[in-house]
C-alpha positions as CSV (number, residue, x, y, z in Angstrom):
1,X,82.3,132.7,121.3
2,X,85.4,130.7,120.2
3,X,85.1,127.1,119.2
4,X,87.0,124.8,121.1
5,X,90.0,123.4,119.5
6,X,89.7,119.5,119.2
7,X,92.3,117.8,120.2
8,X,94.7,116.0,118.3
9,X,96.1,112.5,118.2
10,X,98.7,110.3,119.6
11,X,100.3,107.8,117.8
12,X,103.4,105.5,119.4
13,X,105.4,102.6,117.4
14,X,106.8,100.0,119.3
15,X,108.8,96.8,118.5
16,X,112.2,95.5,118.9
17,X,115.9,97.0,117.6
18,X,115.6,97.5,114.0
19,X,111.7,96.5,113.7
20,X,111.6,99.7,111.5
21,X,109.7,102.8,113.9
22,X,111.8,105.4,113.2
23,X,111.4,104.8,109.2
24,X,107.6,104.3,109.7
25,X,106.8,107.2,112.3
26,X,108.4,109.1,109.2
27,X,106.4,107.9,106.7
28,X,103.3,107.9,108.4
29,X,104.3,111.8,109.5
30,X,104.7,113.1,106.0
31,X,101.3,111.3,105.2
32,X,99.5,113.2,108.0
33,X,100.8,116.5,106.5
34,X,99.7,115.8,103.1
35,X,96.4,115.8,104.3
36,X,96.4,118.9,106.3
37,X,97.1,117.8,109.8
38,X,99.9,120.0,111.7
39,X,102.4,116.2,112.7
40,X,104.9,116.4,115.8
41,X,107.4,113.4,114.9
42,X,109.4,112.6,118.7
43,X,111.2,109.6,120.1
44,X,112.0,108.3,123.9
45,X,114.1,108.4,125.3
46,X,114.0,112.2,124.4
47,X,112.2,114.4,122.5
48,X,113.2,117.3,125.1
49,X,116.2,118.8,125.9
50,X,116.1,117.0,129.5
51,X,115.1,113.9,128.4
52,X,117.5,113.6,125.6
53,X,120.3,114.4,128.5
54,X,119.0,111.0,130.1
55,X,118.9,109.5,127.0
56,X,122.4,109.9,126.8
57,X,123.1,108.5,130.1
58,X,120.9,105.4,129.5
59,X,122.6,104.3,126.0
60,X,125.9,105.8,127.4
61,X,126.6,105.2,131.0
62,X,129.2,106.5,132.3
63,X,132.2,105.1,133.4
64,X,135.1,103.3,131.4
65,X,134.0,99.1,131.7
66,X,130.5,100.3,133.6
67,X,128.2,97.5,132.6
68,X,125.0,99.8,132.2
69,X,122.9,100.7,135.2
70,X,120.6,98.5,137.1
71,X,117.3,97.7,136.0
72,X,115.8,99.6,138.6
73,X,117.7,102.6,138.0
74,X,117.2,102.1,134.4
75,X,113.3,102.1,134.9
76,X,113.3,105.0,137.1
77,X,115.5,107.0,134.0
78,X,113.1,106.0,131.7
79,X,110.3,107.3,133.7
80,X,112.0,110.4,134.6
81,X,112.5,111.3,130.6
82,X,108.6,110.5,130.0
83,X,107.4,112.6,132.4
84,X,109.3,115.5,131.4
85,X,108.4,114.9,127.8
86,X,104.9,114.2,128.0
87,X,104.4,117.1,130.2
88,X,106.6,119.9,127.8
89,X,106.0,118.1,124.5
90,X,103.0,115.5,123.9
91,X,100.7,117.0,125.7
92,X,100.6,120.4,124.6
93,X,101.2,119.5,121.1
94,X,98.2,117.1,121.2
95,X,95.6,119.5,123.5
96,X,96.7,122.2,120.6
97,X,95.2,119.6,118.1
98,X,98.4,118.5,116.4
99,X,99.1,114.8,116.1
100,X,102.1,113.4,118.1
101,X,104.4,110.4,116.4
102,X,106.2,108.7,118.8
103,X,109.2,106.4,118.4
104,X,108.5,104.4,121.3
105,X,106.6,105.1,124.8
106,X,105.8,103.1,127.9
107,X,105.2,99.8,126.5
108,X,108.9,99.8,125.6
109,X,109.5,100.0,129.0
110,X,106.7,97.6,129.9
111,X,108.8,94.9,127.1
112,X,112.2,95.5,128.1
113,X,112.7,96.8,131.9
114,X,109.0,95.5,132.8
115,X,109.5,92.0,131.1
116,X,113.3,91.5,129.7
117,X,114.1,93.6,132.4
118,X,112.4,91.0,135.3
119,X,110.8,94.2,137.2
120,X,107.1,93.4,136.4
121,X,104.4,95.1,134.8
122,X,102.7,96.5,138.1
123,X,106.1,98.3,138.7
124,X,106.3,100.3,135.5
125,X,102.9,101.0,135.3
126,X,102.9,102.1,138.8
127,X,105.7,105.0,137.8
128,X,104.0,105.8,134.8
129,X,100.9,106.8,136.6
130,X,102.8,108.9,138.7
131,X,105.3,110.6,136.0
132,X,102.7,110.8,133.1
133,X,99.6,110.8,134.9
134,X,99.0,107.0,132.9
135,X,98.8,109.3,129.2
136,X,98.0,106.1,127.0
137,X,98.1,106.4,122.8
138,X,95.5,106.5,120.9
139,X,96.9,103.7,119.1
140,X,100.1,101.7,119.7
141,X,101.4,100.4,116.8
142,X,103.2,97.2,117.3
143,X,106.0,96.1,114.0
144,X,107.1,92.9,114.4
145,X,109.9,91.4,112.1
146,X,111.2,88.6,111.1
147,X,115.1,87.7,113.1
148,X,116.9,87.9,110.0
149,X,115.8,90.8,108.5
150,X,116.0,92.6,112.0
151,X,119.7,91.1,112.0
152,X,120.0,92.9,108.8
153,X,119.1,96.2,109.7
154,X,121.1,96.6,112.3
155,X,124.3,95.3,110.6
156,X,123.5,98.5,108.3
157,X,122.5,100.7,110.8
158,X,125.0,100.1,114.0
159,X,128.0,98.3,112.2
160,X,129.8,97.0,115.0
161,X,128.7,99.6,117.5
162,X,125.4,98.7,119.8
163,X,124.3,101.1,122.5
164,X,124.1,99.4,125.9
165,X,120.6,98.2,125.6
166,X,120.5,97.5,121.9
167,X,123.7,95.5,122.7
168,X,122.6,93.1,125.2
169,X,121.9,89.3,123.9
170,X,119.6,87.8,122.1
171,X,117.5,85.8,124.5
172,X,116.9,89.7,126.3
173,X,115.9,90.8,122.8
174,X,113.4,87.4,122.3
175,X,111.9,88.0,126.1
176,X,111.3,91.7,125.0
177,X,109.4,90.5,121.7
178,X,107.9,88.2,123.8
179,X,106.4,90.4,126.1
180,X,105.6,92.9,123.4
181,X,103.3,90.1,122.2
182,X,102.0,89.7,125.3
183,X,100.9,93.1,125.8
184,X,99.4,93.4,122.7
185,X,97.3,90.3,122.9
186,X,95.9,91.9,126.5
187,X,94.8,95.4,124.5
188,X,93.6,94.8,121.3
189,X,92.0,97.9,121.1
190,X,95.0,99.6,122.2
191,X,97.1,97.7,119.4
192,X,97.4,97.6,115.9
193,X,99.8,94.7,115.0
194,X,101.6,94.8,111.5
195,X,104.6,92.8,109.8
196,X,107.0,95.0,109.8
197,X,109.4,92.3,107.5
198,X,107.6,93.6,104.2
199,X,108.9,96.7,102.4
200,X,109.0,99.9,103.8
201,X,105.9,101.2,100.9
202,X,103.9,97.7,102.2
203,X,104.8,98.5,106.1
204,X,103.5,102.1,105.5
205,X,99.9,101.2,103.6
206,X,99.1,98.9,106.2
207,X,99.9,101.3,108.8
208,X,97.8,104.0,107.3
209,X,94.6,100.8,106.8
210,X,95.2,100.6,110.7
211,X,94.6,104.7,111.0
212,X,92.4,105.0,109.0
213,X,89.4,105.0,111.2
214,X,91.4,107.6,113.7
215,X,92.2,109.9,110.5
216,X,89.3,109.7,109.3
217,X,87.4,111.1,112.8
218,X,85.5,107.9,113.4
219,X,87.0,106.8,116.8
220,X,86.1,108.6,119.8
């Protein structure tokens, strides 16, 4: 008789524009490899081809002067490109026993359209049980940085062009830290909190301290 396959892991970053997740879920990727685990590195909005259409439509709307869409439409993209990659991607990569890295899941739409946003938790939770059957991480974790160092980053990364939700102003982008705050505070389980100012090699050892226990097999 075959032995069942255990399953694998699910690992989301979250913070604000330029709290450094994409460099981290990298880093953190190529450390799972090096010992032996098969790593699935994706991002939302995206990570399939449908959802990286809305993607496109959410950073991009269309229409020449179009303000961006509504929040509630805005939410309801957001969960529409969730569902479709959680059901195609994340969860057959993880029940195949392969560890997902995720740029961002639903507590970045809990922060921003949840809390910047003004919709409310409830709401987004609510369309996240029914897209993604409520599919939580194993372990969310949080970078937070310091303003001028974000500031920095971006200048480097965006120049002068901001998509329509990176681009909004800075009081959005404080409520969103805010709330991310917030919601990790409420889960500390769920959370692992780290600095995300430091270095890129100082970011990435504390974010392997805070796996540790997962890589390791010690958590359930």
């Amino acid at each position: 008789m075959s032995e069942t396959k255990k399953r694998g892991r699910f690992i989301a970053f979250e913070g604000g524009e330029g709290a450094g997740k994409s460099t981290q879920a990298k880093l953190l990727a190529d450390a799972l490899r090096s010992r032996g685990f098969t790593v699935d590195v994706t991002r939302e909005p995206g990570g399939t081809p449908g959802a990286e259409a809305i993607r496109k439509l959410l950073l991009h709307p269309p229409g020449e002067g179009d303000a961006g869409w509504g929040a509630k439409a805005e939410a309801l993209l957001f969960a529409a490109a969730r569902a479709d990659h959680v059901e195609r991607r994340i969860l057959p990569a993880v029940e195949a026993g392969n560890w997902v890295v995720c740029d961002r899941f639903v507590d970045s739409s809990r922060a921003y359209q949840g809390g910047a946003g003004g919709l409310g938790d409830q709401a987004i939770v609510a369309l996240h049980d029914f897209g993604s059957d409520g599919l939580r991480p194993d372990l969310t974790i949080l970078l937070q940085a310091d303003p001028d160092k974000v500031a920095e980053r971006l200048a480097i990364r965006d120049g002068t062009e901001a998509d329509a939700i990176g681009g909004r102003s800075a009081e959005y982008h404080r409520q969103v830290a805010k709330r991310f705050v917030a919601l990790a505070e409420a889960d500390p389980t769920g959370f692992a909190v780290i600095d995300g100012s430091a270095d890129e090699d100082t970011v990435h050892r504390k974010v392997l301290e805070a796996l540790e226990p997962l890589v390791a097999g010690k958590a359930s």
